[in-house]
Backbone atoms as SQL, in Angstrom:
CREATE TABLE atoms (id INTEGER PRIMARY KEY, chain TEXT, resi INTEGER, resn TEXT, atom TEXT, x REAL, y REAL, z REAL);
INSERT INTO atoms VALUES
  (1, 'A', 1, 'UNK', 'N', 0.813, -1.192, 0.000),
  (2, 'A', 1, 'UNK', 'CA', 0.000, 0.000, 0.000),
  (3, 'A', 1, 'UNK', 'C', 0.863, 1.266, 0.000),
  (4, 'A', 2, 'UNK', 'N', 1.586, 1.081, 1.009),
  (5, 'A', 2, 'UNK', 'CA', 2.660, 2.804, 1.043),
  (6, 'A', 2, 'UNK', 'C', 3.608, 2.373, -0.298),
  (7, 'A', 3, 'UNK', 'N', 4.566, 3.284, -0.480),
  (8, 'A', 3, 'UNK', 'CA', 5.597, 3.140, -1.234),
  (9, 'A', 3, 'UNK', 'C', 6.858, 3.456, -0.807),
  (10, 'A', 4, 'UNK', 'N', 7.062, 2.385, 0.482),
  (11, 'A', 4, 'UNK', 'CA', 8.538, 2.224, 1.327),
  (12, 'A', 4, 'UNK', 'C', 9.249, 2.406, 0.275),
  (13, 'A', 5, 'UNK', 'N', 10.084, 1.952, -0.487),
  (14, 'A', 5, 'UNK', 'CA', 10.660, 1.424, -1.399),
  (15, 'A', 5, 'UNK', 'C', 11.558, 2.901, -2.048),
  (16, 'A', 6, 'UNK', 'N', 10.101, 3.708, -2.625),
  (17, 'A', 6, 'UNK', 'CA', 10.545, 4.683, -3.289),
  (18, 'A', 6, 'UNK', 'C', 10.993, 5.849, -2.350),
  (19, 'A', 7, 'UNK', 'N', 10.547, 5.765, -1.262),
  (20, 'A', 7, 'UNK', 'CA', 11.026, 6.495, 0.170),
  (21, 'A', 7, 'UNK', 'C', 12.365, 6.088, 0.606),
  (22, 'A', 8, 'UNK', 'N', 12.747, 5.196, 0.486),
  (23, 'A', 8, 'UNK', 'CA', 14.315, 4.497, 0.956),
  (24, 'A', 8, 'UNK', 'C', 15.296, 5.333, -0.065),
  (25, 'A', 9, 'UNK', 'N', 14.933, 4.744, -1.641),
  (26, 'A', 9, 'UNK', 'CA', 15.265, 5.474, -2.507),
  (27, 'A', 9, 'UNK', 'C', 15.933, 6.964, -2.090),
  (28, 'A', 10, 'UNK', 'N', 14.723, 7.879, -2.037),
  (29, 'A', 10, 'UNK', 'CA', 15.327, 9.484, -2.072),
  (30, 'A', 10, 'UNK', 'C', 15.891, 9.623, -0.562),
  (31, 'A', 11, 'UNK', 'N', 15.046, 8.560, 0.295),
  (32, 'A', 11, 'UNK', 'CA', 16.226, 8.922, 0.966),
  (33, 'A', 11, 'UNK', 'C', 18.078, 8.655, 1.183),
  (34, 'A', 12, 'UNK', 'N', 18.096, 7.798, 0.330),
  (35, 'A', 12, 'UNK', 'CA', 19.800, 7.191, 0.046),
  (36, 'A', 12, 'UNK', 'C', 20.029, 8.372, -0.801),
  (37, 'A', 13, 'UNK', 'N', 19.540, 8.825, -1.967),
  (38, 'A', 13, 'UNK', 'CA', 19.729, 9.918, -2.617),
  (39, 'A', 13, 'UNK', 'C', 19.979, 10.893, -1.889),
  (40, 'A', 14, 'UNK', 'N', 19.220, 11.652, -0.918),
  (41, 'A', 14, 'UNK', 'CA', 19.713, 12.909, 0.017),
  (42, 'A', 14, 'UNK', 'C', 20.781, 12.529, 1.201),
  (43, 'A', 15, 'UNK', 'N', 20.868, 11.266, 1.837),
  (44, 'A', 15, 'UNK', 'CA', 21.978, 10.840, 2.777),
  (45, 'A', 15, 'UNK', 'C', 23.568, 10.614, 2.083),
  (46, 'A', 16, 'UNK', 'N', 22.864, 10.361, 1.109),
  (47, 'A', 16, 'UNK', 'CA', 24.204, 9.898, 0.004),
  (48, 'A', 16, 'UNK', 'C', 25.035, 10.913, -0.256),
  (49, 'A', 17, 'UNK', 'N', 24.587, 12.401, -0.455),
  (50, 'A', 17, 'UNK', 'CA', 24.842, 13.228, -1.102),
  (51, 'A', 17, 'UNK', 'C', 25.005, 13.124, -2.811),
  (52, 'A', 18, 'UNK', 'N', 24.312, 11.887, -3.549),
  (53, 'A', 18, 'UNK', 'CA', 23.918, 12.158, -5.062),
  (54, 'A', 18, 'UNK', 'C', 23.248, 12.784, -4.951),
  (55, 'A', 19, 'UNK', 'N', 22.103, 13.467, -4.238),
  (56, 'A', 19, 'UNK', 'CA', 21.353, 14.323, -4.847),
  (57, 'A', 19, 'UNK', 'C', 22.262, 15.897, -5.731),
  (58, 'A', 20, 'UNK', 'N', 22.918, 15.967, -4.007),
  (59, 'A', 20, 'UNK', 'CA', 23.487, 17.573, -4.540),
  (60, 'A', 20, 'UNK', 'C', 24.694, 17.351, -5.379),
  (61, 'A', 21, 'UNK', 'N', 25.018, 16.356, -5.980),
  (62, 'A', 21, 'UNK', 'CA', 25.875, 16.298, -6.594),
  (63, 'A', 21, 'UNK', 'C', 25.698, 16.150, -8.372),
  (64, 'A', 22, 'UNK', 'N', 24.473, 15.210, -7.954),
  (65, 'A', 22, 'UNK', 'CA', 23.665, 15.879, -9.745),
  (66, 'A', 22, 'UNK', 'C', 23.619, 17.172, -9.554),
  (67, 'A', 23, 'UNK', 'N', 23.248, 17.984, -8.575),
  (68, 'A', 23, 'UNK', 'CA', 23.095, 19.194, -8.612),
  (69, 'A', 23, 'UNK', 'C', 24.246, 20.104, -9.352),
  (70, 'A', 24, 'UNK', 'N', 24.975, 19.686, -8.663),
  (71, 'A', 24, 'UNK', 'CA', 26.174, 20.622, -9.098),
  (72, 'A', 24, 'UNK', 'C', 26.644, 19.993, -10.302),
  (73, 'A', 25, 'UNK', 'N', 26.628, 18.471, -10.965),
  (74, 'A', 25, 'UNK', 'CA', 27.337, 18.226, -12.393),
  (75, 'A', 25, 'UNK', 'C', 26.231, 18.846, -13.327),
  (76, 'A', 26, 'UNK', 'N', 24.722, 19.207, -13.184),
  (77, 'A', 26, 'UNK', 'CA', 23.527, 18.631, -13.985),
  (78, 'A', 26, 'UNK', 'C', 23.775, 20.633, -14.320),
  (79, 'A', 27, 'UNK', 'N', 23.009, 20.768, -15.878),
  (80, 'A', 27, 'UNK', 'CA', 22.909, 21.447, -16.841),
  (81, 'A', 27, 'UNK', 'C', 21.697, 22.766, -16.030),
  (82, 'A', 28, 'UNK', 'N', 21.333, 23.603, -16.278),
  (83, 'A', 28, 'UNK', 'CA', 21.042, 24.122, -15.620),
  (84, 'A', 28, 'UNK', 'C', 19.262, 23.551, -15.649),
  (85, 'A', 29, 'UNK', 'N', 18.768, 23.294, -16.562),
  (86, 'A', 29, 'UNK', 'CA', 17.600, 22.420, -17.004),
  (87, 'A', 29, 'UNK', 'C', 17.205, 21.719, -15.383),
  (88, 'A', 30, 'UNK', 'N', 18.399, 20.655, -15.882),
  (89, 'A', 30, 'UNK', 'CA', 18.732, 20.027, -14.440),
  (90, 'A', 30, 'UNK', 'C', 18.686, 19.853, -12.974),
  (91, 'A', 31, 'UNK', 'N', 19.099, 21.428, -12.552),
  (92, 'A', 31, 'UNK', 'CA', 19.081, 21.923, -11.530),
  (93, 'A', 31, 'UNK', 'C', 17.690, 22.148, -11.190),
  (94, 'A', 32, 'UNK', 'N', 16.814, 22.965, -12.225),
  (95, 'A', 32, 'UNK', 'CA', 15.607, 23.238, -12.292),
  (96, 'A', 32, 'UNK', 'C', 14.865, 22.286, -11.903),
  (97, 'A', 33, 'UNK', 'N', 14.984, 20.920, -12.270),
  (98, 'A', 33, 'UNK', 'CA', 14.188, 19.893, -11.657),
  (99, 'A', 33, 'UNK', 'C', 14.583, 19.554, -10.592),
  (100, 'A', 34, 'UNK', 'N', 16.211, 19.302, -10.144),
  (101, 'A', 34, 'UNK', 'CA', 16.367, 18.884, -8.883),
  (102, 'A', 34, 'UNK', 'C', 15.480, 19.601, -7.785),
  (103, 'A', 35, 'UNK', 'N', 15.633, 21.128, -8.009),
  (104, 'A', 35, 'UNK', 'CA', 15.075, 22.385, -7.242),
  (105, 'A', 35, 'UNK', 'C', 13.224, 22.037, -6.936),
  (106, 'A', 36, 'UNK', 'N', 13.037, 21.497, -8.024),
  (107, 'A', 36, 'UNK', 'CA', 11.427, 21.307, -7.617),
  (108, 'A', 36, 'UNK', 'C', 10.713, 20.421, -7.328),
  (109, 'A', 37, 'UNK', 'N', 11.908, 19.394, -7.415),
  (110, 'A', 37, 'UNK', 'CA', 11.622, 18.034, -6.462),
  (111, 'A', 37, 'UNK', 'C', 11.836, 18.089, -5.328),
  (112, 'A', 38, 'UNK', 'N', 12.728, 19.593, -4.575),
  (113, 'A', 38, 'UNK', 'CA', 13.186, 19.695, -3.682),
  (114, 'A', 38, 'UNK', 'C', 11.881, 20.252, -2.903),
  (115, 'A', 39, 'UNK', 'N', 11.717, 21.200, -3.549),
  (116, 'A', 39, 'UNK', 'CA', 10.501, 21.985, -3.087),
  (117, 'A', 39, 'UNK', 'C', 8.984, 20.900, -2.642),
  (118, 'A', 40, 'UNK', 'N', 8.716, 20.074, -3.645),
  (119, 'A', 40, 'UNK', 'CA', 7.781, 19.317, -3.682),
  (120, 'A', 40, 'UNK', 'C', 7.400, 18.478, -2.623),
  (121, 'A', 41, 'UNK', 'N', 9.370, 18.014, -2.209),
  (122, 'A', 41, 'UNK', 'CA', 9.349, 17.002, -0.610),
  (123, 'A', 41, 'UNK', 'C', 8.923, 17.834, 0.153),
  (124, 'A', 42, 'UNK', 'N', 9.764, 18.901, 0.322),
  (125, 'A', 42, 'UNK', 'CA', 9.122, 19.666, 1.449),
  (126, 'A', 42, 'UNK', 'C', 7.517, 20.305, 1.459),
  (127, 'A', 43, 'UNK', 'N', 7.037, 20.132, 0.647),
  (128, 'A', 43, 'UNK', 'CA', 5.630, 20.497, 0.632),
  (129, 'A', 43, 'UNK', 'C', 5.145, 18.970, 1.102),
  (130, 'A', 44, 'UNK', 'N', 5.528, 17.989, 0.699),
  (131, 'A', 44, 'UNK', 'CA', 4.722, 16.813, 0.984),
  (132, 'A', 44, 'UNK', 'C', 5.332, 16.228, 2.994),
  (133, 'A', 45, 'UNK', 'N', 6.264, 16.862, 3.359),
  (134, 'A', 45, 'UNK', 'CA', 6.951, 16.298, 4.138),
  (135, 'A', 45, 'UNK', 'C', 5.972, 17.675, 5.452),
  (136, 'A', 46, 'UNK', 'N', 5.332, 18.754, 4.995),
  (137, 'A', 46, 'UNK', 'CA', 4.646, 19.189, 5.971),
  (138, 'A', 46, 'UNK', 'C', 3.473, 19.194, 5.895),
  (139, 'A', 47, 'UNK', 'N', 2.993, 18.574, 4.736),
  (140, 'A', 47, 'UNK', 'CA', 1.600, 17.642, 4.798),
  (141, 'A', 47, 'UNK', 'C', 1.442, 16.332, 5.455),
  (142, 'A', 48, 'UNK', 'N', 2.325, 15.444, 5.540),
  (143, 'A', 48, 'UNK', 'CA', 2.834, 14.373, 6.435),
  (144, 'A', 48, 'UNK', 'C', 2.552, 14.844, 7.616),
  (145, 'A', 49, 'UNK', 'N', 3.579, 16.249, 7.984),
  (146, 'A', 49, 'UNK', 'CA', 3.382, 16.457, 9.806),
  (147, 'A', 49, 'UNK', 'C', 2.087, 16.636, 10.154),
  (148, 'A', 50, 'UNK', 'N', 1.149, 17.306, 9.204),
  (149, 'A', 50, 'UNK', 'CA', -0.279, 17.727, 9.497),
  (150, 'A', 50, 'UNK', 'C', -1.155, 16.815, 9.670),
  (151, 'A', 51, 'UNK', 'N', -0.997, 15.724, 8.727),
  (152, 'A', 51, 'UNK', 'CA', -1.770, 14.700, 8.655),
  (153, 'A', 51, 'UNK', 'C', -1.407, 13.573, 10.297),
  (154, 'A', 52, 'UNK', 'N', 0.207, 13.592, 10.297),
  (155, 'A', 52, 'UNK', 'CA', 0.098, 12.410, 11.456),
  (156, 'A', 52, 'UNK', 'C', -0.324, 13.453, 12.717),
  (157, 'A', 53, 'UNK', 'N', -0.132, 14.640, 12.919),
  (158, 'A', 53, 'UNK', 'CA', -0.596, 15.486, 13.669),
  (159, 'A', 53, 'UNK', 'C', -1.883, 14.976, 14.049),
  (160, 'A', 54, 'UNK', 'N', -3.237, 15.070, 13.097),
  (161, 'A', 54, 'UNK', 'CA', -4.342, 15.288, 13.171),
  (162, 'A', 54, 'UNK', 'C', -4.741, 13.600, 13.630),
  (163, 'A', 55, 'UNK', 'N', -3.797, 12.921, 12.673),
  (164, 'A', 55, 'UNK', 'CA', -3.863, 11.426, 13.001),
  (165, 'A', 55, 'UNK', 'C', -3.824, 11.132, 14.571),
  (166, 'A', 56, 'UNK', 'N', -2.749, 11.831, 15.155),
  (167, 'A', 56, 'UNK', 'CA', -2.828, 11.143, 16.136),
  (168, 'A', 56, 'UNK', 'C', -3.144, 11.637, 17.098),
  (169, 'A', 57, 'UNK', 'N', -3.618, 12.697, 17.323),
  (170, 'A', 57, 'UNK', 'CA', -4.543, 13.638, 18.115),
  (171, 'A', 57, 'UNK', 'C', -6.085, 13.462, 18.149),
  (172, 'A', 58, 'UNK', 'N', -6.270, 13.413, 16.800),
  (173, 'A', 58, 'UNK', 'CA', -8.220, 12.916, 16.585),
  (174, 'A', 58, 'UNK', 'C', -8.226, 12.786, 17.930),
  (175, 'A', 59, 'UNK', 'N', -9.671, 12.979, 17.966),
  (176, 'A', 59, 'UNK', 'CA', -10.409, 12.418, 19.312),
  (177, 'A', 59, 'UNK', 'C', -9.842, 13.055, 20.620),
  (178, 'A', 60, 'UNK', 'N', -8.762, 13.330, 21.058),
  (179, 'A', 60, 'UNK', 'CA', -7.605, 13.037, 21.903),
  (180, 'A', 60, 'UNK', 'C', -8.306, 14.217, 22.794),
  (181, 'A', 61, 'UNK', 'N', -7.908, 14.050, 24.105),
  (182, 'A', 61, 'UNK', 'CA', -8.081, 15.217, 24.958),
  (183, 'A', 61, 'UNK', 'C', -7.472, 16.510, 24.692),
  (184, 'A', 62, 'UNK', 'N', -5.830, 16.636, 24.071),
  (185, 'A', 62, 'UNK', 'CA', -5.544, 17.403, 23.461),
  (186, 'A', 62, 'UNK', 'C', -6.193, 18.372, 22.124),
  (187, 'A', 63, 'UNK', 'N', -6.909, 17.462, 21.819),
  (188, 'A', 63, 'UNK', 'CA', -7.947, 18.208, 20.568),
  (189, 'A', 63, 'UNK', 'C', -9.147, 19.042, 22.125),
  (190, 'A', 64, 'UNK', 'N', -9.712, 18.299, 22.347),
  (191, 'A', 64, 'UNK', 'CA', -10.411, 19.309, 23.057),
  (192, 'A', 64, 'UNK', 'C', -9.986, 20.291, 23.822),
  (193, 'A', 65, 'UNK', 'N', -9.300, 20.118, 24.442),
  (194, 'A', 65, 'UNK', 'CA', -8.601, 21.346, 25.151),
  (195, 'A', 65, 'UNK', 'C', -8.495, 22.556, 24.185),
  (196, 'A', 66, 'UNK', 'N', -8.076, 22.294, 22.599),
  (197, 'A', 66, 'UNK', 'CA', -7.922, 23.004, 21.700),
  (198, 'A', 66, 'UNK', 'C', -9.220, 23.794, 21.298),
  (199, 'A', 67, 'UNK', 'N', -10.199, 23.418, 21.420),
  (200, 'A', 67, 'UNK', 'CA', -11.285, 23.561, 20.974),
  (201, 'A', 67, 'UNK', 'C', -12.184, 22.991, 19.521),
  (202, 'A', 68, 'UNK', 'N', -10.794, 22.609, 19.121),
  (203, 'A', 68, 'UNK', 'CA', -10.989, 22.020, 17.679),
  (204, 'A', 68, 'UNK', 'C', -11.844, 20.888, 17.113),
  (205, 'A', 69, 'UNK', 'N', -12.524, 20.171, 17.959),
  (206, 'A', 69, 'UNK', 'CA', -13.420, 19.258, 17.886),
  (207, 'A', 69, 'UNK', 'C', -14.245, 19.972, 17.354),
  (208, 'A', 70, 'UNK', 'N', -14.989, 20.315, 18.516),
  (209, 'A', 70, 'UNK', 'CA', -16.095, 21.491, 17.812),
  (210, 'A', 70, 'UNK', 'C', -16.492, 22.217, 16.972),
  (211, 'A', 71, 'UNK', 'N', -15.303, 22.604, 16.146),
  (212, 'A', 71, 'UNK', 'CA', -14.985, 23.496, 14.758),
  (213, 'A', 71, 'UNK', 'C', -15.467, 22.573, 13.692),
  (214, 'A', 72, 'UNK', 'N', -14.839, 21.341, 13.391),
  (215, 'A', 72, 'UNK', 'CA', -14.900, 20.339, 12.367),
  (216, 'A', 72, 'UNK', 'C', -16.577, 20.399, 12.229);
């Protein structure tokens, strides 16, 4: 169901340092995509926090205290 796999992937790519290293051999084209794949994780990587946020709060006494039950 998830896609461990392709997650291991970029992450060997960014631990590795290939990412920034296409960066710096790759054409400027290149860069352009590295740059907006870059951007893209981080858009998806603080949709993640929001989501396990909400995930694991639901319900939670912490949601009420918030008031946020009530809102939904």
């Amino acid at each position: 169901m998830l896609p461990m796999d392709c997650l291991r992937e970029i992450e060997e790519m960014l631990t590795s340092g290939q990412l920034a290293k296409d960066f710096e051999d790759g054409c400027e084209n290149d860069r352009y995509i590295i740059l907006d794949f870059l951007e893209k994780l981080m858009e998806l990587g603080e949709a993640a926090d929001k989501t396990a946020t909400e995930v694991i709060f639901k319900g939670s006494y912490l949601e009420m205290l918030a008031g946020t039950k009530d809102q939904k």
